[in-house]
C-alpha positions as CSV (number, residue, x, y, z in Angstrom):
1,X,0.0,0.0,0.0
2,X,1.8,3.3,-1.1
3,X,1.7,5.9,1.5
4,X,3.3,8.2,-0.2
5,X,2.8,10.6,-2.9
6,X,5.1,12.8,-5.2
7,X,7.2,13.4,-2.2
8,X,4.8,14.0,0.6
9,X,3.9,11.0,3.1
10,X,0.2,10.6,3.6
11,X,0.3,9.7,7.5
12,X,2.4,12.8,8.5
13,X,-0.4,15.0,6.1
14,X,-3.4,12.7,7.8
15,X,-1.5,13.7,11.5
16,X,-1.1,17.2,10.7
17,X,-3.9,17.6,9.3
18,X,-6.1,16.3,13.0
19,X,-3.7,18.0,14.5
20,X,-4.5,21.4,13.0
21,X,-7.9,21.1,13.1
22,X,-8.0,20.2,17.0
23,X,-5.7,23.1,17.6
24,X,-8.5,25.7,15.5
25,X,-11.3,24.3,17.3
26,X,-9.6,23.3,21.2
27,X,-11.0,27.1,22.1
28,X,-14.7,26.0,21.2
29,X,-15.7,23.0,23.5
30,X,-12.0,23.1,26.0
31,X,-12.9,25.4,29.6
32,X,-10.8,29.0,29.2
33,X,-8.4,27.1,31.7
34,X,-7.1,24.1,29.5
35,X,-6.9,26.9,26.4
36,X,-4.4,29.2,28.5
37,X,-2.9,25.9,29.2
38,X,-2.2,25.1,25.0
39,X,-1.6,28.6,24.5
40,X,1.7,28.3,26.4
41,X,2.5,24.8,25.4
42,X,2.4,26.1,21.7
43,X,5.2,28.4,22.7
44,X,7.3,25.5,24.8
45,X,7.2,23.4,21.6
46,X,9.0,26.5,19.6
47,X,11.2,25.6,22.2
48,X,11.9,21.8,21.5
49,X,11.9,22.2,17.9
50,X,14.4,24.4,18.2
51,X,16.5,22.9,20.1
52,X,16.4,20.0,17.7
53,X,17.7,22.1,15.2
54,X,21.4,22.3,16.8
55,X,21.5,18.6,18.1
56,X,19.0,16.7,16.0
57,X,20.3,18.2,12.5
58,X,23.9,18.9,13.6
59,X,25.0,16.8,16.3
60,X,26.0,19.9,18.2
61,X,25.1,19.1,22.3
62,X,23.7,22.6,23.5
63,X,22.9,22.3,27.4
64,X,22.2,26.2,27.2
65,X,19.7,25.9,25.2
66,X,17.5,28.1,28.2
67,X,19.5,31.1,27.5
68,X,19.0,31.9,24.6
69,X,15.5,31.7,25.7
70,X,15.9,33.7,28.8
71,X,17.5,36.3,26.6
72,X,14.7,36.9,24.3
73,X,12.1,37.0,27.1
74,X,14.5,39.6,28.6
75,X,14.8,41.7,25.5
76,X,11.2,41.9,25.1
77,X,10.3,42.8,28.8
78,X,12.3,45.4,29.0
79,X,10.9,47.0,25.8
80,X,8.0,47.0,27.1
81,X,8.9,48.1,30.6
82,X,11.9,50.8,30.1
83,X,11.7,52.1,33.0
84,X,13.8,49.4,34.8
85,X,16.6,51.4,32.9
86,X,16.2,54.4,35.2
87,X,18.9,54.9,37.8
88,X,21.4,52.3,35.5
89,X,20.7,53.4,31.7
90,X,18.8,56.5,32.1
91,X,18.9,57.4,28.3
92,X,17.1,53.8,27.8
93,X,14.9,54.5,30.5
94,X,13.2,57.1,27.7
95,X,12.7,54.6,25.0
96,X,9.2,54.4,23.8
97,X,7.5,51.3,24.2
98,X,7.9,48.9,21.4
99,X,4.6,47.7,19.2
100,X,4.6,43.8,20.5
101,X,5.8,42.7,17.1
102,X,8.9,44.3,17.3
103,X,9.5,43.2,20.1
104,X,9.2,39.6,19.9
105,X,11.1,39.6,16.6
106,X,14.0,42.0,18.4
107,X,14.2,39.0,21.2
108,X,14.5,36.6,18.1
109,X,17.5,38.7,17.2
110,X,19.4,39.4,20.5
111,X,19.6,35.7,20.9
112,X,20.7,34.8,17.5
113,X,23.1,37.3,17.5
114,X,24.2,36.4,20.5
115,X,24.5,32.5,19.8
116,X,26.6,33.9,16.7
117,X,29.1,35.4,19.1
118,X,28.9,31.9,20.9
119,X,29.0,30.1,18.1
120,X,32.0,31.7,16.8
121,X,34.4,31.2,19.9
122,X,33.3,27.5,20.4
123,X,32.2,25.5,17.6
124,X,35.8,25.1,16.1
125,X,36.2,22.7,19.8
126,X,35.4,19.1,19.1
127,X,33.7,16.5,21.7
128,X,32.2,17.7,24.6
129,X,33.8,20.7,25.4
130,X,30.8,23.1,22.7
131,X,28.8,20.8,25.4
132,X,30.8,21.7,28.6
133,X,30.7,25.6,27.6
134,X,26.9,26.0,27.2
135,X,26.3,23.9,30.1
136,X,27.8,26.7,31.8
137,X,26.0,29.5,30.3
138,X,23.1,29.5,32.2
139,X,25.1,29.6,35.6
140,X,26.4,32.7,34.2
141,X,23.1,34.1,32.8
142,X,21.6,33.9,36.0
143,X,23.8,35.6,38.1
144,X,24.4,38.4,35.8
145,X,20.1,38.4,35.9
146,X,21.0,38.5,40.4
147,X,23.7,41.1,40.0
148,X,21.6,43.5,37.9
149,X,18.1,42.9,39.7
150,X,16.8,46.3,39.8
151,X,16.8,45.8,35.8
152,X,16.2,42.1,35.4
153,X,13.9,41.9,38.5
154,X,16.2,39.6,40.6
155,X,14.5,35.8,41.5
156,X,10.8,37.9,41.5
157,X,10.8,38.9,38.2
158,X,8.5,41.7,36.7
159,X,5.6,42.3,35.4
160,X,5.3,43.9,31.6
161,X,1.5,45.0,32.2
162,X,-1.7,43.4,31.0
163,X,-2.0,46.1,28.4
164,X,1.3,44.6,26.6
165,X,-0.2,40.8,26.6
166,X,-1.0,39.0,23.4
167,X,-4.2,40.1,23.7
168,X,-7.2,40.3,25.8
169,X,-9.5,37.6,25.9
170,X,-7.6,34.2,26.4
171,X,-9.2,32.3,22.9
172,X,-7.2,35.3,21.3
173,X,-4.0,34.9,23.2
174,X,-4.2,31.3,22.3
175,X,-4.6,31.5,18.3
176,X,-1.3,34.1,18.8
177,X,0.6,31.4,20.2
178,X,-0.5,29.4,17.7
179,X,0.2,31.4,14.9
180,X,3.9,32.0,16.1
181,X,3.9,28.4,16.5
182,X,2.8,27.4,13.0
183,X,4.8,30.1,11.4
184,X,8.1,28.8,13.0
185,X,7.5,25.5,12.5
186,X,6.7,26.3,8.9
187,X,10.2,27.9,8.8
188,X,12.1,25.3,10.6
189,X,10.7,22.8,8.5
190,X,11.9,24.6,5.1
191,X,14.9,25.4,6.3
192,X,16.1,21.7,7.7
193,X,14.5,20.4,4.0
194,X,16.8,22.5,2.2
195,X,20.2,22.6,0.9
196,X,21.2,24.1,4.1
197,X,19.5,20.9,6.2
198,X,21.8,18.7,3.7
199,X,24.9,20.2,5.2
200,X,23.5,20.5,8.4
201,X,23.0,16.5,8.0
202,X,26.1,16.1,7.1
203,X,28.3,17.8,9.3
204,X,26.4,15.4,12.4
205,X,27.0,12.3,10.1
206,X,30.9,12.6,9.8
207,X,32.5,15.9,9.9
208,X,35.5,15.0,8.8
209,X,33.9,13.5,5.8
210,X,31.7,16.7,5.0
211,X,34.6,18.7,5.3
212,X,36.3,16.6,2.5
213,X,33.4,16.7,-0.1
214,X,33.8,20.9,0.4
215,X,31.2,21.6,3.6
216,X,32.5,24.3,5.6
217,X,31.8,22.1,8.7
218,X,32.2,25.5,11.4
219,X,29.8,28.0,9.3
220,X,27.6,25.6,9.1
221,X,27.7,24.3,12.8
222,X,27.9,28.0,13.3
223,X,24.8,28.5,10.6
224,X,22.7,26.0,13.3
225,X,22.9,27.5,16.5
226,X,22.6,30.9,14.9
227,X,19.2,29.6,13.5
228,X,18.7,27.2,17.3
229,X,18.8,30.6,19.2
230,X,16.9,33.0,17.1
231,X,13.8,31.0,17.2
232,X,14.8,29.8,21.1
233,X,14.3,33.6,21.7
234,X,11.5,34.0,19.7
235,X,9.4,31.5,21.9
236,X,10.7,33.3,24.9
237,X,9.4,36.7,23.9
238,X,6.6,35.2,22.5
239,X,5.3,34.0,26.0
240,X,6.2,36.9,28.3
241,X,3.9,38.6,26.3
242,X,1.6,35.3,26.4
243,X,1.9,35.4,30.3
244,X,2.6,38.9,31.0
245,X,5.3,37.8,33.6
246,X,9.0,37.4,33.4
247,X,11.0,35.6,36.2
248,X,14.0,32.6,36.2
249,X,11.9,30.2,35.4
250,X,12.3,30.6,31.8
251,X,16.4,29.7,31.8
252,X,16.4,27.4,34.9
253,X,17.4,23.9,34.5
254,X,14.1,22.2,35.2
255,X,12.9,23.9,32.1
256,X,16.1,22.4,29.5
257,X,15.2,19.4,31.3
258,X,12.0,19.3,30.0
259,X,13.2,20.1,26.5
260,X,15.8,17.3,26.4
261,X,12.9,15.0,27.2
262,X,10.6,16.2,25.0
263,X,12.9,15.9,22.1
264,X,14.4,12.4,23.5
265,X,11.2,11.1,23.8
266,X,10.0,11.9,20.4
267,X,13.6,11.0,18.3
268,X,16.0,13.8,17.4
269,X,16.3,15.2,14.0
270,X,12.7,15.0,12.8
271,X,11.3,17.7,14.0
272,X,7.8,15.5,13.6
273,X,9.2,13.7,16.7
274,X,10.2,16.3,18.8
275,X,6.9,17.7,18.5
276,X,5.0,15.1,19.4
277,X,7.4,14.4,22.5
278,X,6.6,18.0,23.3
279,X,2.8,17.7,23.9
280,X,3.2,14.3,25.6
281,X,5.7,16.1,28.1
282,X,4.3,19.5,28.2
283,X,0.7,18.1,29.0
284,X,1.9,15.6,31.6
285,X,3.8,17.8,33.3
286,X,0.8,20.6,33.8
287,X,-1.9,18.5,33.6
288,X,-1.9,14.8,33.5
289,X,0.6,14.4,36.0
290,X,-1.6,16.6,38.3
291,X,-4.7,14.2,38.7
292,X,-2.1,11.4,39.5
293,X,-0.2,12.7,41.9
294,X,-2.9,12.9,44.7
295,X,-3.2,8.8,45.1
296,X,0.1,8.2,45.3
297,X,1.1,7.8,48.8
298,X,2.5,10.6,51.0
299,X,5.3,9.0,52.3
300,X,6.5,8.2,48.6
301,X,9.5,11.3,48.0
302,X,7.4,11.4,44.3
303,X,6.7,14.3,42.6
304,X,5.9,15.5,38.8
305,X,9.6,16.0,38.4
306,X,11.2,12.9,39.7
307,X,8.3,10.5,37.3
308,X,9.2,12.7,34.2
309,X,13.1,12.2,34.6
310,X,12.3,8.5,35.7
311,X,10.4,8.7,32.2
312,X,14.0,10.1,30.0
313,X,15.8,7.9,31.8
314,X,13.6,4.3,30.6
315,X,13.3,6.2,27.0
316,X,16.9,6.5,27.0
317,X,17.9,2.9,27.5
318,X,14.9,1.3,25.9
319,X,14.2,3.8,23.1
320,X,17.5,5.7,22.5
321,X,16.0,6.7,19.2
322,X,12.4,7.9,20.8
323,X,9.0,6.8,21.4
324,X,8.2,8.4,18.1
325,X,10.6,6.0,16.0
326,X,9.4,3.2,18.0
327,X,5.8,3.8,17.4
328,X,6.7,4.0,13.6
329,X,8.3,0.7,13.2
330,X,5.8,-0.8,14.9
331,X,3.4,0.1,12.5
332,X,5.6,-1.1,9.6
333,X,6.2,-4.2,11.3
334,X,2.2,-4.4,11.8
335,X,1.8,-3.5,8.1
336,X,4.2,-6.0,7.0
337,X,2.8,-9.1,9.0
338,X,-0.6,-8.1,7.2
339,X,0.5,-8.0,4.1
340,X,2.6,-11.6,4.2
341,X,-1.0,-13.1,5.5
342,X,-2.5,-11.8,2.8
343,X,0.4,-13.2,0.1
């Protein structure tokens, strides 16, 4: 049975097809509660897919992935709130404030270019140490956040004002996230299918072997995280405007934990994957985990936390190459069993 045509496979059109539907419609039978709730998980999977883009297409390991993030929330808070400026910056402190746009796509940019300046310095290191470096970035990024707290708000955090939100009503809010959502994934998905993804691919497969067939293996590594960050920092302006509220929660380590299984669980490089490990993760971790945690026993030291990194950990040694891959060959096995009983 082909299930394919000209190029474009019928199951992922038939899956993203449901799943665009659902997400038009979720605001007409889901309570305003469970709506805010796929609003913002719209905006975390921006965050998983592109995260994919540096380690799934490239082979790069970014563990800082949250910065980048933090840095576009950042950017477009304090655009909308110059006034932290006064007493540090005073001549920012009389900036006007920024239409919302401009200032998601300006927190876009601060974080690419500063994953270029990243980039630069330490994807000509091999092995672990790109790895070792970003690891450390957050460290960094949250104490500068501490040191400067009458800007960046300190562990509190600000507020940019419900008057700078999304929008109003909540259904509205949620088709924004959406839209960024759709028209990032749209991007991502272009880009990785292009020329450019073919020497992304093959500076992960074999460097050394790209290198030889003419692939500048560094621009393109470069090239990557460039195009990881802006869209990391996109998502991260995106939802302070979605939530109205920016605070260290969005560059902590819980919150690349969460990415890594996300995009573990659902196989890296596919961005189809990564996606759907996003809304498995995202939904148990603020909702489905949430009705189960009250029958399991008190005394048990369980939380939503330690069950999800129980989760990466069984994905990672029986599914190295995600739930997602897994579910796929087991529908080709299912299809070929069929199709020999029919013969």
């Amino acid at each position: 049975m082909r299930t394919e045509i000209r190029g474009i496979d019928l199951k992922k059109l038939v899956i993203g097809v449901i799943f665009l539907i659902f997400s038009l419609t979720a605001p007409f039978f889901l309570p305003s509660a469970y709506v805010y709730l796929l609003g913002m998980m719209f905006l975390f999977l921006i965050f998983v897919i592109s995260w994919d883009v540096i380690i799934g297409y490239t082979g790069q390991v970014n563990l800082g992935h949250t910065v980048f993030i933090g840095l576009g929330a950042y950017t477009a808070a304090l655009l909308q709130v110059p006034s932290r400026f006064q007493g540090s910056i005073d001549f920012l402190a009389s900036m006007p404030k920024a239409p919302i746009p401009i200032s998601i796509l300006a927190g876009g940019i601060v974080a690419g270019l500063f994953g270029l300046a990243i980039g630069v310095i330490t994807l000509r290191l091999k092995g672990y140490y790109f790895a070792l470096v970003t690891a450390i970035l957050p460290l960094v990024f949250m104490k500068s956040l501490y040191v400067f707290s009458d800007i960046f708000g300190g562990e509190e955090g600000f507020s940019i004002g419900l008057e700078r939100s999304l929008a109003e009503s909540t259904t509205l809010r949620y088709y924004y996230a959406f839209a960024i959502f759709l028209i990032s994934f749209i991007a991502l998905y272009i880009i990785v299918n292009s020329r450019i993804g073919l020497r992304f691919r093959a500076v992960r497969d074999d460097e050394d072997l790209a290198e030889s067939i003419g692939v500048n293996v560094v621009k393109y590594k470069v090239l990557s995280f460039v195009v990881s960050s802006f869209f990391a920092g996109i998502g991260g302006a995106a939802i302070v405007h979605y939530r109205i509220t920016i605070g260290p929660d969005l560059y902590d380590i819980p919150l690349m934990l969460l990415i890594i299984l996300a995009a573990v669980i659902g196989g890296l490089g596919t961005l189809y994957g990564p996606l759907f490990g996003g809304i498995v993760v995202y939904l148990l971790k603020n909702w489905w985990l949430q009705s189960l945690l009250p029958v399991i026993p008190s005394w048990l030291p369980i939380n939503d936390d330690v069950i999800l990194y129980a989760i990466l950990i069984a994905v990672g040694v029986l599914a190295p190459e995600g739930v997602w891959e897994k579910i796929k060959e087991f529908l080709r096995e299912r299809s070929g069993s069929k199709s020999s009983r029919r013969s």
